[in-house]
Residue, then its C-alpha position, 0 to 999 in steps of 0.5 A: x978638161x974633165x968637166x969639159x969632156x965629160x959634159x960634153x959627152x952627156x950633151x950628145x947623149x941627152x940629144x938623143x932622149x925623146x923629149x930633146x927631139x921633140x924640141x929640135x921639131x918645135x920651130x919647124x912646126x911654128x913655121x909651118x903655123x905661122x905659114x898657114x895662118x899667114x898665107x891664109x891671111x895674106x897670100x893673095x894681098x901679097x902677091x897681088x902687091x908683088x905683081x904690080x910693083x913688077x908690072x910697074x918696072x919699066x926695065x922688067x918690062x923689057x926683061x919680060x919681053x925678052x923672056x917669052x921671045x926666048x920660050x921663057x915667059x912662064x918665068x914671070x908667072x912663079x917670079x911673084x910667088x918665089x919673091x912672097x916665100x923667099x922674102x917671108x922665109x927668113x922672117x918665119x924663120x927668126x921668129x921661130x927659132x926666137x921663140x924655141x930659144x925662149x922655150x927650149x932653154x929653160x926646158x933642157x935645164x930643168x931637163x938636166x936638173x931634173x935627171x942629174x942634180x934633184x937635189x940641187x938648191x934653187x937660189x934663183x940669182x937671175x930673174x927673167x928681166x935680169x936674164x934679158x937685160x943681161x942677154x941684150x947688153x951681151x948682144x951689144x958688145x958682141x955686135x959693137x966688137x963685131x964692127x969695131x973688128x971689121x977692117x982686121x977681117x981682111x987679115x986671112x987668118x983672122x976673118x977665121x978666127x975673130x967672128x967665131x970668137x966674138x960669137x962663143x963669147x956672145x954664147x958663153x955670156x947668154x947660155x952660161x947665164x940661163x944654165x945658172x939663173x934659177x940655181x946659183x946665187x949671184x955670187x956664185x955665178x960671178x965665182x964660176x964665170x970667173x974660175x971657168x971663163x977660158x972652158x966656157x968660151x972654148x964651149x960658146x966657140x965650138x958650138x959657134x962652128x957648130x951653128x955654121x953646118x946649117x948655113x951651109x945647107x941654107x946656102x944649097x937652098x938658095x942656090x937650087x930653088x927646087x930644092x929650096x922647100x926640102x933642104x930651109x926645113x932640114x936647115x932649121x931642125x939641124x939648127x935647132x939641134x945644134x942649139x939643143x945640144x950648146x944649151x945641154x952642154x952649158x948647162x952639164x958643165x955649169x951645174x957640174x961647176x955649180x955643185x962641186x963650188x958649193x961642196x968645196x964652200x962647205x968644206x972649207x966651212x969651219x965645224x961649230x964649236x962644241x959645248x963643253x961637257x958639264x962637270x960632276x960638281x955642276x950636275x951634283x952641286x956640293x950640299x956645303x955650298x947650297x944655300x939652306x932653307x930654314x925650317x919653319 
């Protein structure tokens, strides 16, 4: 419980650093990049495309109709243009936070090694490759749990309990991971998994209903569409902290973990046995035993 509080606790105060911050901007200003590059690519295209699949509605043809009789014809003017930001919006979205996740995790591990454990050794028990397959077979299981539980979600207090579960697990897996892979040895990511399985889950779950403040504000957005500009972008920086936050607490408490399992590793090292002195005979041999020389 101390590790768990105590790492917890630093993750709010590393959020605060400048460099922390500066991250939890970065999709947002991906999105906006991939936004103007986008739009000036592909904007016209678009919403060229949208307006004729519209006009070729027969039944939005009569919805048309209706909506100038009722002084509302100006609709389908925006119609074609709300259709391009909302259908592209959540694509922009997924691919930038997957670019930050790809980023920001190894920059606040070396972040929270840098400050607190420089001395640390590297042991590098986790490649890149290691790490992606390691994070897609995670998925899998989350994904094939997931499905294999919902019909148990029509149980009241388990829709509240089994997805947030399965998700922490998911987290714990892929964070706890890279948090280790350029520190531990496969060994001793195996042992703190093993010891520290049941605080690592409580942190994957934690932060999973943490992830869920930002839905909340992404919902607002769908629902009031003028303010839908204001509170995706607000979504996404409170997302992207929120992220921010799980990968420093991960990384806390397993490099933490990490230290204090090789101090108790050394410990229980047995020190090396020691030479026994040399006697006086050895160093002043007994002239009656040395051989002699003859004189010539």
């Amino acid at each position: 419980m101390a590790l768990f509080l105590d790492s917890f606790w630093r993750a709010v105060a590393y959020c605060l650093r400048p460099r922390v911050i500066a991250l939890s901007f970065l999709p947002l200003v991906i999105m906006v990049g991939l936004s103007l590059g986008l739009g000036y690519f592909f904007w016209t295209p678009a919403l060229d495309w949208v307006r004729g699949m519209l006009d070729a509605s027969v039944w939005l043809t009569h919805l048309w109709s209706w909506l100038e009789g009722v002084g509302a014809g100006n609709l389908k003017t925006v119609a074609a243009p709300l259709i391009v930001i909302f259908t592209v919006t959540p694509l922009l979205v997924i691919v930038s936070l997957l670019i930050v996740a790809a980023l920001m995790t190894p920059a606040l591990v070396g972040l929270v090694a840098e400050r607190r454990f420089p001395t640390l050794e590297r042991k590098k028990g986790g490649s890149v490759l290691v790490s992606i397959l390691w994070s897609l077979g995670s998925t899998l299981l989350a994904a094939i749990a997931l499905v294999i539980s919902i019909p148990l979600w029509l149980v009241p207090p388990l829709i509240l309990i089994l997805p947030p579960l399965i998700w922490g697990w998911l987290t714990y897996r892929v964070m706890a991971f890279d948090a280790l892979s350029s520190h531990a040895s496969r060994d001793e990511r195996r042992e703190i998994f093993r010891r520290h399985r049941g605080w690592l889950l409580g942190i994957g779950v934690l932060s999973g209903y943490l992830g869920a403040a930002p839905s909340i504000v992404w919902a607002s957005g769908a629902l009031f569409a003028a303010a839908f500009v204001i509170l995706v972008p607000v979504a996404i920086w409170i997302y992207t902290l929120i992220f921010a936050f799980s990968s420093l607490w991960f990384s806390h408490y397993c490099l933490t973990a990490l230290e204090n399992l090789r101090a108790q590793n050394t410990a229980l090292v047995p020190p090396a046995p020691i030479a026994p002195a040399a006697l006086p005979h050895d160093l002043h041999p007994d002239p009656a035993t040395t051989p002699q020389t003859p004189a010539s």
